[in-house]
C-alpha positions in Angstrom: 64.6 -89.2 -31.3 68.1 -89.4 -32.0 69.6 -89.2 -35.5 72.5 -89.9 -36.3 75.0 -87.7 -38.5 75.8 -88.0 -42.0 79.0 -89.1 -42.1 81.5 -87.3 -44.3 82.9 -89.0 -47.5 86.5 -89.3 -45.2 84.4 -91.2 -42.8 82.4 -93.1 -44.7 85.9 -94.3 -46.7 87.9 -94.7 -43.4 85.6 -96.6 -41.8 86.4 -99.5 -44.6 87.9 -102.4 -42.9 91.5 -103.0 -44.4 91.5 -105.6 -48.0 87.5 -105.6 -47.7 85.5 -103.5 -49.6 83.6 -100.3 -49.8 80.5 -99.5 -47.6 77.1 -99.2 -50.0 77.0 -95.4 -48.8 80.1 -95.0 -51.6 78.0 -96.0 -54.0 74.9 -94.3 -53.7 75.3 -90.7 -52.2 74.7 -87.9 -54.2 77.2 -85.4 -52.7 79.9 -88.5 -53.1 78.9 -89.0 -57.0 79.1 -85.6 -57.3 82.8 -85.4 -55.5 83.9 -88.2 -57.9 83.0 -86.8 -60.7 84.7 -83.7 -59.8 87.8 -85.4 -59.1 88.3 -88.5 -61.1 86.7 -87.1 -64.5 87.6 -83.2 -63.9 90.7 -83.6 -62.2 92.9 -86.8 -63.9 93.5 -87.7 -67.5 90.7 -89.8 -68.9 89.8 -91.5 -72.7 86.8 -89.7 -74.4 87.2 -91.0 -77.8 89.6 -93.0 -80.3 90.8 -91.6 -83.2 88.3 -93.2 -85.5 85.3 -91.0 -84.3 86.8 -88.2 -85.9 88.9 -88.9 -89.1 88.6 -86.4 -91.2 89.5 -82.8 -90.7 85.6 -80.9 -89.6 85.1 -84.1 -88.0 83.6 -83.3 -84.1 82.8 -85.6 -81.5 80.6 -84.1 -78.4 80.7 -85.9 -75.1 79.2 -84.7 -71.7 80.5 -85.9 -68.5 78.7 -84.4 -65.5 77.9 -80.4 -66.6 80.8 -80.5 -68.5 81.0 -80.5 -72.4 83.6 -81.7 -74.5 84.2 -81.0 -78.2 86.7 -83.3 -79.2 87.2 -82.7 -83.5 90.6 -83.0 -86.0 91.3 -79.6 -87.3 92.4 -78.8 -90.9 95.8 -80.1 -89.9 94.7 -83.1 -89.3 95.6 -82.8 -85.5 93.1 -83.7 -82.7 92.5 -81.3 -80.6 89.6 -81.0 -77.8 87.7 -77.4 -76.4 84.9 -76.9 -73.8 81.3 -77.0 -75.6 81.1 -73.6 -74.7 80.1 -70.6 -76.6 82.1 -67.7 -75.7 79.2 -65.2 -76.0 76.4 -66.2 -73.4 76.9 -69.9 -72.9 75.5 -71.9 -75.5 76.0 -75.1 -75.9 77.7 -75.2 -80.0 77.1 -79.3 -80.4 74.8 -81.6 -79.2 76.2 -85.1 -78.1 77.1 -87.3 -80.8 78.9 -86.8 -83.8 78.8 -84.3 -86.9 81.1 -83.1 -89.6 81.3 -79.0 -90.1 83.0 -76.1 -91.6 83.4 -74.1 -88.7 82.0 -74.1 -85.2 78.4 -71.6 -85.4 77.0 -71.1 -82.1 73.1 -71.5 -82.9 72.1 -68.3 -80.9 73.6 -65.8 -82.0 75.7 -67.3 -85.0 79.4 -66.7 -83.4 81.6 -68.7 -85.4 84.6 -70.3 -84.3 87.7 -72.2 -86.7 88.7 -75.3 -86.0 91.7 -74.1 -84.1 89.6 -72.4 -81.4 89.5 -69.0 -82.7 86.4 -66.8 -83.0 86.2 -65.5 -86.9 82.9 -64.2 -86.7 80.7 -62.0 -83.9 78.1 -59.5 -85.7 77.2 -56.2 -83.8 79.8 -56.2 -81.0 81.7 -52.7 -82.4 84.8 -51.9 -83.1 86.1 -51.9 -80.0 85.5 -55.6 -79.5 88.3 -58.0 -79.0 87.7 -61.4 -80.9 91.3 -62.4 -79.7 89.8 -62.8 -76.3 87.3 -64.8 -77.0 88.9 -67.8 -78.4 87.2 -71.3 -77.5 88.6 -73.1 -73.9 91.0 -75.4 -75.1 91.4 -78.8 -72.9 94.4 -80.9 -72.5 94.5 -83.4 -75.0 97.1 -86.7 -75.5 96.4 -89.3 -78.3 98.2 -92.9 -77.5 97.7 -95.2 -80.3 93.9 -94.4 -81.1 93.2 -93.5 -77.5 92.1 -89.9 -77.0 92.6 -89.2 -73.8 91.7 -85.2 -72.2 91.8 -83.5 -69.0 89.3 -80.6 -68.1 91.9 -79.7 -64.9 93.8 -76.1 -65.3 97.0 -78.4 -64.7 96.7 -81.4 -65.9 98.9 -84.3 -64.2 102.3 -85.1 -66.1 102.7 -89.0 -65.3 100.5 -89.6 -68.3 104.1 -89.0 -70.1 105.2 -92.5 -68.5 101.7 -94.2 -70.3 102.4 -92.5 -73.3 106.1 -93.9 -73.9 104.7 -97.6 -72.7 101.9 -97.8 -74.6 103.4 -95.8 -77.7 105.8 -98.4 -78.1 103.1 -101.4 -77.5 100.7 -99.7 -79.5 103.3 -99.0 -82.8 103.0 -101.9 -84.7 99.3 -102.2 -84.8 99.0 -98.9 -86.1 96.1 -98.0 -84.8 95.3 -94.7 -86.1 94.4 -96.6 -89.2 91.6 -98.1 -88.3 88.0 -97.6 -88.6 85.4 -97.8 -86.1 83.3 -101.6 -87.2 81.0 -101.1 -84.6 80.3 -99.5 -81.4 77.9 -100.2 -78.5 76.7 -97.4 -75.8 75.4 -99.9 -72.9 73.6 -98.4 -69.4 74.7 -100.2 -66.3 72.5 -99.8 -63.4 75.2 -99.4 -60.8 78.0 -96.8 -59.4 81.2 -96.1 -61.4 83.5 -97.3 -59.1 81.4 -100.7 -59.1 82.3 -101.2 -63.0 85.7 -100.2 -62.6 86.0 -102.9 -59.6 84.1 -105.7 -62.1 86.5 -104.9 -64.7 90.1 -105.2 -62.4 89.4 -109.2 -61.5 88.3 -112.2 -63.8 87.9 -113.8 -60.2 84.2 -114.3 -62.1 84.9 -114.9 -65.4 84.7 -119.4 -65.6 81.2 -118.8 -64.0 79.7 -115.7 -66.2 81.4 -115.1 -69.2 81.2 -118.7 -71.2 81.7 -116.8 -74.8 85.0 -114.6 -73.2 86.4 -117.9 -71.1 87.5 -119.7 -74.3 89.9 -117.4 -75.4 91.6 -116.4 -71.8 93.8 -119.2 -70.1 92.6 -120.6 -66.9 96.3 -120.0 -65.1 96.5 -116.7 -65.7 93.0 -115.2 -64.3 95.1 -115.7 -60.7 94.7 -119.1 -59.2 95.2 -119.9 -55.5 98.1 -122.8 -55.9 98.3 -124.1 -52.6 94.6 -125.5 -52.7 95.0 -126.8 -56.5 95.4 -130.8 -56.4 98.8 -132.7 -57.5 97.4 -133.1 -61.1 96.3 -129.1 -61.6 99.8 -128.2 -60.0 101.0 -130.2 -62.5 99.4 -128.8 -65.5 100.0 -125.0 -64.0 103.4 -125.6 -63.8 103.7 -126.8 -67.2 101.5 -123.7 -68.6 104.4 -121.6 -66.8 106.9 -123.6 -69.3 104.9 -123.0 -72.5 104.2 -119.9 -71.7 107.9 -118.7 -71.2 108.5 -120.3 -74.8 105.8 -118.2 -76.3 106.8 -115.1 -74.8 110.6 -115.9 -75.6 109.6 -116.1 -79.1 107.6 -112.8 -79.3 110.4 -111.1 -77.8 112.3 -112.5 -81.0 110.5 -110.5 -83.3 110.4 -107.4 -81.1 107.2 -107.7 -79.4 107.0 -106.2 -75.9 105.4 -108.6 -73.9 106.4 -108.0 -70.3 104.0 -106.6 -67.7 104.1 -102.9 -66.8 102.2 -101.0 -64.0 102.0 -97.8 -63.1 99.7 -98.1 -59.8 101.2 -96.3 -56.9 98.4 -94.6 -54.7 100.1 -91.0 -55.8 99.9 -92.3 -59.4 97.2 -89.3 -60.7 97.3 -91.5 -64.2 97.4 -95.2 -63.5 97.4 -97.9 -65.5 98.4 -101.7 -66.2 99.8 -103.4 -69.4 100.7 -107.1 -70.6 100.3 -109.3 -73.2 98.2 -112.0 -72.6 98.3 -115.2 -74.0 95.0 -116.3 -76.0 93.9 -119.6 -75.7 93.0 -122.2 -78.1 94.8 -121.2 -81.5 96.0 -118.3 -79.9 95.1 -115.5 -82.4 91.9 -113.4 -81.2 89.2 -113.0 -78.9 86.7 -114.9 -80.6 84.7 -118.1 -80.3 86.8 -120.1 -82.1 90.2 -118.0 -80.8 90.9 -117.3 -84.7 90.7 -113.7 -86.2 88.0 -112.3 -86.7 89.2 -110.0 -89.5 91.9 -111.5 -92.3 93.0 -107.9 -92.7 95.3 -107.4 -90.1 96.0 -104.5 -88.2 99.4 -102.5 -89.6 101.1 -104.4 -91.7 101.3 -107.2 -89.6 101.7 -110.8 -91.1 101.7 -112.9 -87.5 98.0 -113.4 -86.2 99.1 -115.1 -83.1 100.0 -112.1 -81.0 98.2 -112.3 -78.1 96.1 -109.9 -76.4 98.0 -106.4 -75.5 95.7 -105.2 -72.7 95.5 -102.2 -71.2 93.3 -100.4 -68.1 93.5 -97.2 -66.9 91.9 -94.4 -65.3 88.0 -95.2 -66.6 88.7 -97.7 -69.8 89.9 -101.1 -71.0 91.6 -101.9 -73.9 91.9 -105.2 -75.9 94.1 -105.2 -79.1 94.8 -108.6 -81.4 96.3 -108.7 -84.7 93.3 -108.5 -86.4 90.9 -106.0 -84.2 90.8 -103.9 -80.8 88.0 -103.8 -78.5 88.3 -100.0 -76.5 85.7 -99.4 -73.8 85.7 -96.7 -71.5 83.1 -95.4 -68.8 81.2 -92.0 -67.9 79.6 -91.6 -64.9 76.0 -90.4 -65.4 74.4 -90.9 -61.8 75.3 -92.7 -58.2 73.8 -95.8 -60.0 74.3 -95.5 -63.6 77.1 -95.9 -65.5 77.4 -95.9 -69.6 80.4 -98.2 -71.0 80.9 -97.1 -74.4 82.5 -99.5 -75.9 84.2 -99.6 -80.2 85.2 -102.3 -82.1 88.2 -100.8 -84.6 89.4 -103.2 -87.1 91.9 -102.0 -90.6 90.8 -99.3 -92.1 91.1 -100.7 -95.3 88.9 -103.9 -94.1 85.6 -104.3 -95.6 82.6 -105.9 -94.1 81.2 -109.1 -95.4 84.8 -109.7 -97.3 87.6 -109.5 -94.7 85.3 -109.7 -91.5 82.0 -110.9 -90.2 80.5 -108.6 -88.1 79.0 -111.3 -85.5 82.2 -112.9 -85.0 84.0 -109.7 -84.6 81.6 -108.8 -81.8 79.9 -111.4 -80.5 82.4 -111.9 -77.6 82.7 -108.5 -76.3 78.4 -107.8 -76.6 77.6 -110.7 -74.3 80.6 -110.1 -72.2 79.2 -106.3 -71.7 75.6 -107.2 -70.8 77.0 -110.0 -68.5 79.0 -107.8 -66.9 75.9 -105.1 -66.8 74.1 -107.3 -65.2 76.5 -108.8 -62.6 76.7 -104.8 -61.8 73.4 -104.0 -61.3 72.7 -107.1 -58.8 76.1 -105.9 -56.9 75.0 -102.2 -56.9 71.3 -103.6 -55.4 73.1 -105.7 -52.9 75.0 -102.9 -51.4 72.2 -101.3 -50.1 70.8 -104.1 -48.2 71.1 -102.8 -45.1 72.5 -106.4 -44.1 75.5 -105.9 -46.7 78.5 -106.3 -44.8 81.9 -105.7 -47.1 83.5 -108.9 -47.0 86.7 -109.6 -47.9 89.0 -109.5 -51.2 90.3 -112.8 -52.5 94.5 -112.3 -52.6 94.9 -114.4 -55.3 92.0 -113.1 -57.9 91.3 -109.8 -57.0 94.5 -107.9 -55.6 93.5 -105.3 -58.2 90.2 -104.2 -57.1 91.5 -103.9 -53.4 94.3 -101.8 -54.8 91.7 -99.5 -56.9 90.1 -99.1 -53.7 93.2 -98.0 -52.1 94.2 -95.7 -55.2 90.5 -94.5 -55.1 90.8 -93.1 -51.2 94.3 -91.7 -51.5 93.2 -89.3 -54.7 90.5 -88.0 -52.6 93.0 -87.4 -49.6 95.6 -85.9 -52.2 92.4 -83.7 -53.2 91.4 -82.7 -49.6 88.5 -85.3 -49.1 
C-alpha cells in the first residue's frame, strides 16, 4: 500500500491556488501550529496587554503564549516594562497567569527575589563568590502605543514598529488613552486556528448577515460593495454617501483630527498594520445600539462625541476607539484549533459605573459580536477538514484583506526559511 508523503509546510502553502484560500492542512497540523507560533508570536511584535492591566507601580500582568512566559508589570517609575517568567536560579515559573500586585518579584522555590527593574536583590546560600549581576531577569522588548502594550520575545526585534508607533501615536493623542480604566474584559475560546480568526476579523464581507447588534453602527458603503452589480437607485445613494462622507471627514480635519487611511501591509512588512477612521452610522457617536455613547465621560478631554471609529489591526489584535470608550481585542494561539480573543473594554478613568456608563450598553455590542464571530469560526475551522473542502475563491471587493493576510502570512515564513 502506497502512502503518500507529508507534505512540508512550503508545500502545503504553495500548493494554494492564487486569491483562494488556505488548504485545511494549514489549520490543523501540529508541526505547522507549532511553526506559527514560533514565528508570528516569538519572532514579530505583538499586543499582550493595555496599560490599564497594570496601573500602578508592583502592578504585574502574566501571559503565556505557547511555552513562553511573559511578565509584563509598571516598575516604581511608573514605566512598563516586560521580562521572561523565568526564574534565574533553576527555572521557576515566579507568576502564575493572571494579574497580582507585589513588592518585589520572589521566586516560590527557593525565595530569589528580583526588583522591579529586573535585578536579583536576594539569593541565600550561593557564597561570596556569586555574582547577582548576572543573574538579572530576561528582559523583552517592550513598546507602549496609546494603551497598547505591545512585546517581542525575538533577540532582535523588527524596527518598522517605529512607522506604527508615529501613526498611531498621533491618532491615539487626543483620546489619551493611558487614562483609562479597564470597564470590563472578556477572555472568549474559539474553536478554530489562529490564522482563521485573524482572516474573520480582516472582511465584514459577513457582517449584514451575522452581526445584527454591530451592523447598526457601521455604514453599508463602506464594508466594500461590488458597484457594478448595485442597481440605478443603490448607485445613487452610494454615490451620495461618497458626498456626505467627504463633508464629514472635511470637517474632522478642521479640528485636527486625522482621518485618512494608513497601511503598512507590504509582504516584508514584519509589523503590519491598517488605520482609518470610520464613519458611525446613525448619530454618529459610538458603537452601540442606539450609535450614541455609551459613557458621557469622554475619553481625554474631549468635548465632540461624534468622532467616528479610529480603527486599528495589526499583527494579532483589533482596536476600536470612540470618544466615549475603546474596545482592544487581541488573540493567543493556544492549539491548531483554539484560539482565545481577549478582549477589554477601557472607558475614562475617572468614569464611574452606574453614573457616567451602563455597563450593558457599553458592552453589549462587542459580547454578541465575539461569540458570533466564535461561532462563525468554529463552523469554518470544522468545514476545512471535510475532506470535500475545496478553497474557493476571495471576493475582490469584500475581502482583499484576508487574501492579502494570506499572502503576508506565506512570505514571513519564506523570510523565516519555511
Amino acid at each position: 500500500m502506497n502512502i503518500a508523503p507529508i507534505k512540508t509546510h512550503r508545500e502545503v502553502i504553495t500548493s494554494r491556488e492564487l486569491g483562494c484560500g488556505l488548504s485545511g492542512e494549514v489549520f490543523s497540523r501540529q508541526d505547522i501550529f507549532e511553526t506559527d507560533v514560533d514565528i508570528f508570536f516569538t519572532k514579530h511584535w505583538i499586543l499582550v496587554a493595555v496599560t490599564a492591566d497594570i496601573p500602578e507601580p508592583g502592578d504585574v500582568f502574566t501571559t503565556d503564549i505557547g511555552k513562553s512566559s511573559i511578565l509584563v508589570l509598571r516598575d516604581d517609575d511608573e514605566q512598563v516594562r516586560a521580562y521572561r517568567n523565568v526564574c534565574r536560579h533553576r527555572g521557576a515559573r515566579l507568576k502564575e497567569p493572571g494579574k497580582s500586585t507585589v513588592g518585589m518579584l520572589v521566586c516560590p522555590y527557593h525565595q530569589w527575589t528580583y526588583d522591579l527593574d529586573g535585578s536579583l536583590k536576594h539569593a541565600a546560600h550561593m557564597g561570596k563568590d556569586f555574582d547577582p549581576k548576572c543573574r538579572s531577569l530576561i528582559p523583552v522588548h517592550c513598546k507602549v502605543i496609546g494603551t497598547h502594550v505591545f512585546v517581542c520575545l525575538s533577540e532582535e526585534a523588527p524596527q518598522d514598529i517605529a512607522i506604527q508607533e508615529e501613526v498611531m501615536g498621533a491618532r491615539f493623542a487626543p483620546y489619551e488613552l493611558t487614562k483609562t480604566r479597564i470597564a470590563y474584559e472578556l477572555d472568549y475560546i474559539e474553536n478554530g486556528n489562529w490564522k482563521l480568526v485573524m482572516e474573520n476579523n480582516r472582511e465584514c464581507y459577513h457582517c449584514a448577515a451575522t452581526h445584527p447588534e454591530l451592523i447598526v453602527s457601521y455604514q453599508s458603503e463602506d464594508l466594500g460593495v461590488s458597484y457594478e452589480e448595485m442597481s440605478e437607485e443603490a448607485r445613487a445613494s452610494y454615490d451620495a454617501y461618497q458626498i456626505r462622507k467627504a463633508g464629514i471627514e472635511a470637517n474632522w480635519e478642521s479640528e485636527g483630527h486625522l482621518y485618512a487611511t494608513v497601511e503598512h501591509l507590504e509582504e516584508n512588512a514584519a509589523t503590519q498594520f491598517r488605520t482609518q477612521r470610520m464613519i458611525i452610522a446613525g448619530s454618529g457617536e459610538s458603537q452601540t445600539l442606539d450609535t450614541k455613547v455609551a459613557c458621557t465621560r469622554l475619553l481625554g478631554n474631549l468635548t465632540r462625541r461624534d468622532l467616528g471609529d479610529t480603527h486599528l489591526w495589526g499583527n494579532n489584535g483589533w482596536t476600536h476607539v470612540m470618544s466615549d470608550h475603546a474596545m482592544i481585542s487581541w488573540i493567543i494561539p493556544l492549539a491548531p484549533d483554539r484560539t482565545l480573543v481577549r478582549t477589554k473594554w477601557l472607558v475614562h478613568q475617572d468614569a464611574v459605573e452606574g453614573v457616567d456608563y451602563d455597563l450593558q450598553r457599553l458592552t453589549e455590542v462587542w459580547v454578541a459580536t465575539t461569540r458570533q464571530d466564535a461561532n462563525l469560526v468554529a463552523i469554518t475551522h470544522s468545514g476545512t477538514q471535510d475532506p470535500a473542502y475545496i478553497p474557493g475563491p476571495y471576493s475582490d471587493f469584500t475581502e482583499p484583506y484576508v487574501d492579502q493576510f494570506v499572502r503576508w502570512y506565506d512570505a514571513r515564513l519564506a523570510a523565516h526559511g519555511v
